[in-house]
KOLTORGU-762225 format. One record per residue (C-alpha): residue number from 1; x, y, z. Coordinates in nm, 2 decimals, padded with zeros to 4 digits, always signed. Example, Ala and Ser with C-alpha at 12.3 -4.5 7.8 and 13.67 -1.06 7.14 Angstrom:
<recs>
+-----+--------+--------+--------+
: seq :     xx :     yy :     zz :
+-----+--------+--------+--------+
:   1 : +01.23 : -00.45 : +00.78 :
:   2 : +01.37 : -00.11 : +00.71 :
+-----+--------+--------+--------+
</recs>
This chain:
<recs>
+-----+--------+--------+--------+
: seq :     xx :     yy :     zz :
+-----+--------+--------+--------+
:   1 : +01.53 : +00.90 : +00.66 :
:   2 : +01.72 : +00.51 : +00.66 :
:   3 : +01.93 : +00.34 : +00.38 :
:   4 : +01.63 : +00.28 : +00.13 :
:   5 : +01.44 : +00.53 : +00.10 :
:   6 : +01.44 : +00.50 : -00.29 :
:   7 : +01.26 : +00.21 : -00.19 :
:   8 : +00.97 : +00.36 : -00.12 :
:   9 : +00.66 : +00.44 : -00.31 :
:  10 : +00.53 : +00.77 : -00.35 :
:  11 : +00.22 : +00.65 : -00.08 :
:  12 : +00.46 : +00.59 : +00.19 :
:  13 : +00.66 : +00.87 : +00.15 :
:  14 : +00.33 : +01.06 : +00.23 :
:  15 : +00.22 : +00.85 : +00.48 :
:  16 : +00.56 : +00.92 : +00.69 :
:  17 : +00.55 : +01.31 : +00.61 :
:  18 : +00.15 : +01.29 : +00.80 :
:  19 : +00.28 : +01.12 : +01.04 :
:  20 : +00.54 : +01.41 : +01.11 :
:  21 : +00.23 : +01.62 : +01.09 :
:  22 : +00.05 : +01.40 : +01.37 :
:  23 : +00.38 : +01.45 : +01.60 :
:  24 : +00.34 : +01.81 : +01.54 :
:  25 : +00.03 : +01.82 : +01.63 :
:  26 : +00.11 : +01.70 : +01.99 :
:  27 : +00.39 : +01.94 : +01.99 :
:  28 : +00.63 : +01.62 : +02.02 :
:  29 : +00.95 : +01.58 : +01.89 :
:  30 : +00.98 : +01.21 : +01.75 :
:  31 : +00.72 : +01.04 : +01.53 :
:  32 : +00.61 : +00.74 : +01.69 :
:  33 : +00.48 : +00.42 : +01.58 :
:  34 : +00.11 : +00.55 : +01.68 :
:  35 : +00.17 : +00.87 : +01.43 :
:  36 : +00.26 : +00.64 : +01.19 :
:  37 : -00.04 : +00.41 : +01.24 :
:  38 : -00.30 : +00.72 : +01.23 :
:  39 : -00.12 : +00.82 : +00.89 :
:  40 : -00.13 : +00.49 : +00.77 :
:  41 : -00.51 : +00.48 : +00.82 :
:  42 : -00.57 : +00.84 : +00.73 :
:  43 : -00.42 : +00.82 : +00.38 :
:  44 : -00.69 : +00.52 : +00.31 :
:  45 : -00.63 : +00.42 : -00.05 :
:  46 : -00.33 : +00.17 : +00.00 :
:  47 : -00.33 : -00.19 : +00.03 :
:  48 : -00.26 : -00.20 : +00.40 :
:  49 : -00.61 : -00.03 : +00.38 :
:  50 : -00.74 : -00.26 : +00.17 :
:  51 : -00.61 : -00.58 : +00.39 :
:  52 : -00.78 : -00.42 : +00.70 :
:  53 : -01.14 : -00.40 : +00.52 :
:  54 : -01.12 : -00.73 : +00.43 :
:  55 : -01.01 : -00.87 : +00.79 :
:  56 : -01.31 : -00.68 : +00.91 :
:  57 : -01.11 : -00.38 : +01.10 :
:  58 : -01.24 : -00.05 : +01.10 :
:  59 : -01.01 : +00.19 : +01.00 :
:  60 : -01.22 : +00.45 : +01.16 :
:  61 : -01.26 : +00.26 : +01.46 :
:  62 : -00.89 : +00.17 : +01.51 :
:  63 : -00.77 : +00.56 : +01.46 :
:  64 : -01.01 : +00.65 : +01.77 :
:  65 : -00.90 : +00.35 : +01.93 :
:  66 : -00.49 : +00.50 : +01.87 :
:  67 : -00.58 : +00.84 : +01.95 :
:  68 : -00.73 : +00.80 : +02.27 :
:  69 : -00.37 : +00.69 : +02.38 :
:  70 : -00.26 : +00.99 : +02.23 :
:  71 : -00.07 : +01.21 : +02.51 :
:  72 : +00.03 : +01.64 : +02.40 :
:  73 : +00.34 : +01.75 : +02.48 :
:  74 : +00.37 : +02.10 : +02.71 :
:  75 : +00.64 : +02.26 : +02.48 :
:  76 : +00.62 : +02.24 : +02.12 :
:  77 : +01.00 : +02.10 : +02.00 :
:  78 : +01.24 : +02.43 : +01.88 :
:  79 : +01.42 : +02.15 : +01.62 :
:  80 : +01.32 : +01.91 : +01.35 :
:  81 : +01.06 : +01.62 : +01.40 :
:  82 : +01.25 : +01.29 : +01.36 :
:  83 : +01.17 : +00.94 : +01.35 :
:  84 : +01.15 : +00.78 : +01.72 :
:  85 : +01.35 : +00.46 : +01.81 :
:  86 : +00.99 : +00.24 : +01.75 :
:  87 : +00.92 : +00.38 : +01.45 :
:  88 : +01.26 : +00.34 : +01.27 :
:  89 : +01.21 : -00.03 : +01.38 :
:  90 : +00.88 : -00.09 : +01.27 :
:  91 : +01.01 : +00.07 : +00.94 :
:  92 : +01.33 : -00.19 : +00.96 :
:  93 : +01.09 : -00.45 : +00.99 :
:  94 : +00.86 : -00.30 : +00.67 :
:  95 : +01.19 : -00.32 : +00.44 :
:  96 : +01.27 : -00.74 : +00.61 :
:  97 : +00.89 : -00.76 : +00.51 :
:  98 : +00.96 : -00.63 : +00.15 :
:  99 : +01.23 : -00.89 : +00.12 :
: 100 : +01.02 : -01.17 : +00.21 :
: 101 : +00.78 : -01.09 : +00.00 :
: 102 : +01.06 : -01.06 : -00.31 :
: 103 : +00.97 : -00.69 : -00.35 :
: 104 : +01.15 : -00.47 : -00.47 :
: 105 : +00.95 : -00.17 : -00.32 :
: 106 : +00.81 : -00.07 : -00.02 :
: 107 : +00.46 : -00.01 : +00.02 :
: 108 : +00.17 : +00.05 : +00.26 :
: 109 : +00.11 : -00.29 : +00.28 :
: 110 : +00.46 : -00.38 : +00.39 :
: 111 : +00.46 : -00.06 : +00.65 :
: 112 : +00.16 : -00.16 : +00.83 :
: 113 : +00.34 : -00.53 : +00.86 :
: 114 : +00.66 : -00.36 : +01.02 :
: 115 : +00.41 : -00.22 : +01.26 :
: 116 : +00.30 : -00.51 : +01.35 :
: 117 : +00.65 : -00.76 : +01.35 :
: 118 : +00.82 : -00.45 : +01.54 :
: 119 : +00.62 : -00.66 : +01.81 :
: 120 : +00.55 : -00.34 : +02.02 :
: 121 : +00.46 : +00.01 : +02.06 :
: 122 : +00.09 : +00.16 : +02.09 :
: 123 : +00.03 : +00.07 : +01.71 :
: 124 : +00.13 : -00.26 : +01.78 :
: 125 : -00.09 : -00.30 : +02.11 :
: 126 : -00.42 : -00.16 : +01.95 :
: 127 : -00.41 : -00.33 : +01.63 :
: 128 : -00.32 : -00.65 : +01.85 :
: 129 : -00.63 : -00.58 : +02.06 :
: 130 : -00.85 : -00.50 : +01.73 :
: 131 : -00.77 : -00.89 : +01.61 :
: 132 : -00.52 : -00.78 : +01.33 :
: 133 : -00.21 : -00.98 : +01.37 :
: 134 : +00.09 : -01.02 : +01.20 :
: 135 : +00.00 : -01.33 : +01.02 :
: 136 : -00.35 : -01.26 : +00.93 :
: 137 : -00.19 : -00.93 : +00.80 :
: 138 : +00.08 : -01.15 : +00.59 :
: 139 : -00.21 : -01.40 : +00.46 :
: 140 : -00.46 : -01.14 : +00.38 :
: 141 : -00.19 : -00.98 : +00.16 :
: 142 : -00.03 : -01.26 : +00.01 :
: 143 : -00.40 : -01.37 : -00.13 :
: 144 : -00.48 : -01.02 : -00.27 :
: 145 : -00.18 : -01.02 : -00.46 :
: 146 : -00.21 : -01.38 : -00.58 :
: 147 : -00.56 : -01.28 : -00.68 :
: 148 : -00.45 : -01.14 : -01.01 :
: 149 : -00.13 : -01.38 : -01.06 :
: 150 : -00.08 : -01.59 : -01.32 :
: 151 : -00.07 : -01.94 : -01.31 :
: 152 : +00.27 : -02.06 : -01.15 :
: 153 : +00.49 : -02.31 : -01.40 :
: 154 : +00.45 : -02.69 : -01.35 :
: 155 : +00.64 : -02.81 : -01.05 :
: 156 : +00.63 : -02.48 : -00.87 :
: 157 : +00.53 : -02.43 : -00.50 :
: 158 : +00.18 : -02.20 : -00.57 :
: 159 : +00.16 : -01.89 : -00.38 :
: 160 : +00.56 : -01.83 : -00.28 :
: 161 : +00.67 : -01.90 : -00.65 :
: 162 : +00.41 : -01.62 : -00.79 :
: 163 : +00.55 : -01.41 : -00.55 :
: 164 : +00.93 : -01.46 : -00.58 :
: 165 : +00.86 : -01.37 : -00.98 :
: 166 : +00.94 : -00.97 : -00.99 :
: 167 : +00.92 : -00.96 : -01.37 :
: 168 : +00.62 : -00.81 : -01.50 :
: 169 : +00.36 : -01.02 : -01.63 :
: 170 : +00.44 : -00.98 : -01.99 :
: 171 : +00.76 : -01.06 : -01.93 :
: 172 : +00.67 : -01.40 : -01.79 :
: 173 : +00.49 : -01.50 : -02.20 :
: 174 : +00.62 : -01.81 : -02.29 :
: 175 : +00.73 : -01.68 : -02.66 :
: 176 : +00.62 : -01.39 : -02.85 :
: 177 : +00.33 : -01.59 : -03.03 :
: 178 : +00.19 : -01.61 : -02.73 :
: 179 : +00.23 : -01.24 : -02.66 :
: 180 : +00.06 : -01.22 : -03.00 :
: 181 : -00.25 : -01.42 : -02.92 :
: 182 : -00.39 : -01.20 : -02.67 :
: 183 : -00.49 : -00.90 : -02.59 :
: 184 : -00.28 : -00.70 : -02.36 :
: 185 : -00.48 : -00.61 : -02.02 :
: 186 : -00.47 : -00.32 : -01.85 :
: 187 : -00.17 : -00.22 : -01.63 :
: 188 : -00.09 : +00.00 : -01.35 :
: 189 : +00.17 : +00.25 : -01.49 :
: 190 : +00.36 : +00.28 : -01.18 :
: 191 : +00.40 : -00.14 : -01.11 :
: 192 : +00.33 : -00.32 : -01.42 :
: 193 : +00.08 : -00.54 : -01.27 :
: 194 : -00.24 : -00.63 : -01.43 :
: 195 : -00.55 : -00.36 : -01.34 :
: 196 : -00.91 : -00.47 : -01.24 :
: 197 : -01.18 : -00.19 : -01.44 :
: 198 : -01.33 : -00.16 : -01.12 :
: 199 : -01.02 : -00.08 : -00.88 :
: 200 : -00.95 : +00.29 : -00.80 :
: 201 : -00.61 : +00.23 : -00.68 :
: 202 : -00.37 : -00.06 : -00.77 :
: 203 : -00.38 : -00.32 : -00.53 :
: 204 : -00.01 : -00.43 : -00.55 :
: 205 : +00.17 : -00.07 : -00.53 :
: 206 : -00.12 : +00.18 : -00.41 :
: 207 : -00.09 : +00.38 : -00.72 :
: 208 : -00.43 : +00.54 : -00.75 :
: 209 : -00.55 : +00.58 : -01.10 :
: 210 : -00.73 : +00.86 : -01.32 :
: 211 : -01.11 : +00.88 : -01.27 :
: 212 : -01.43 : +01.00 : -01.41 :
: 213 : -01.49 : +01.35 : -01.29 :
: 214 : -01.90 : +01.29 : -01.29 :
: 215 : -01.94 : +00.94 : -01.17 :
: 216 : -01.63 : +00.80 : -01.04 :
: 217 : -01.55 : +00.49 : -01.24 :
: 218 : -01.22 : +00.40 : -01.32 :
: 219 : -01.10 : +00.52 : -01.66 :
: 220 : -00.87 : +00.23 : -01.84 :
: 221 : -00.57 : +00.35 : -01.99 :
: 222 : -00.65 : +00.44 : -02.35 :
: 223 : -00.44 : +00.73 : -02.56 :
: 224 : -00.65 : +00.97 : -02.72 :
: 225 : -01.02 : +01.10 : -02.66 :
: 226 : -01.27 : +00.80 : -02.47 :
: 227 : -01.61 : +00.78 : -02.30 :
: 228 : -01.63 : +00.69 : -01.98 :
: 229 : -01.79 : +00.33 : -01.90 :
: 230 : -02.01 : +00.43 : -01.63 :
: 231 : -02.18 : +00.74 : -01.72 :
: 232 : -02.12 : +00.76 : -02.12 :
: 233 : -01.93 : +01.13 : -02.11 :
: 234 : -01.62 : +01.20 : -02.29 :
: 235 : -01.32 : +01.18 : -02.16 :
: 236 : -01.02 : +01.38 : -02.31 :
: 237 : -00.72 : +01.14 : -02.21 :
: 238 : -00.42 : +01.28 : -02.31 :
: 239 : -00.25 : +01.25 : -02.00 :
: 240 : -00.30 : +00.92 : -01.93 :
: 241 : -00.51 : +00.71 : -01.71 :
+-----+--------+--------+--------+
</recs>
């Protein structure tokens, strides 16, 4: 694994070890930027995921698309399954990603843009060919995470100053009497950021949060016993949200 790899988030970390399995699979010895892609879109509940609905890709489409390029090997490898030269680039070019975004993590979102600024390799061709470029990619992204951003200071430049601000959004209260004069929202436990009820998974790190075993629906991050605000059932939440 590169310098970094603190870096990334839990999702990503699983997302690289299926794409290991993927290489495997074709009895090849290097993971390639295609297994990486066909993880990427297997795993489903990041925000690279997210970012590909809402440009109107099909993740199920684009993995048939990537696997029909898909070539076995004749001899399954006798050594470890490494990262090929591609793939260590595209995942280069997911950490320069991170950094232009003024993230201090790496996250689906950024490893599907390393994909695509690697500027080739079969993920790179058939996401290309499917209308998902690198900057609709970066602009698709940039407006989910503004979506839930606060409003920037007077004098700041909009999107790229919301974005450059790391600090969690209670860190960014003017004073504590302002801390005082609202309630606090709902947060993701793994980033910080502020939590829609009806997300399943936080949109800016991929964490996927605690849900209703009968119906589903989200369950916001209370201590102690709860009912669940879709179907009414109690919810013993001990553990968290």
């Amino acid at each position: 694994m590169p310098d970094g790899r603190e870096r990334l988030t839990p999702r990503v970390r699983r997302v690289l070890a299926m794409a290991e399995d993927e290489a495997a699979g074709l009895r090849l010895s290097e993971v390639g930027t295609e297994h990486v892609l066909l993880a990427l879109l297997r795993e489903g509940r990041g925000l690279a995921t997210r970012a590909l609905h809402e440009l109107g890709a099909d993740p199920a489409e684009l993995s048939q698309r990537m696997r029909m390029r898909l070539v076995p090997a004749d001899i399954a490898p006798a050594g470890p399954i490494g990262l090929g030269p591609d793939a260590r680039a595209a995942l280069r070019m997911a950490h320069s990603e991170a950094a232009r975004l003024h993230h201090d993590y790496l996250g689906t979102e950024h490893l599907l843009l390393g994909l695509l600024r690697n500027g080739e390799g079969p993920a790179f061709v058939v996401l290309n060919g499917a209308g998902v470029t690198l900057s609709r990619v970066r602009q698709q992204i940039v407006r989910i995470m503004n979506e839930a951003a606060p409003e920037p200071p007077i004098g700041s430049s909009g999107a790229v100053s919301m974005l450059r601000d790391r600090r969690r959004p209670i860190d960014r209260l003017p004073d504590g009497e302002a801390r005082d004069s609202a309630p606090e929202p709902e947060r993701c436990g793994h980033c910080g950021r502020v939590r829609r009820a009806e997300w399943r998974f936080c949109a800016y790190c991929g964490e996927r949060w605690t849900c209703c075993e009968r119906c589903d629906t989200p369950l916001p991050s209370l201590p102690g016993v709860r009912f669940c605000p879709g179907c009414g059932i109690m919810v013993n939440s001990d553990d968290g949200g």
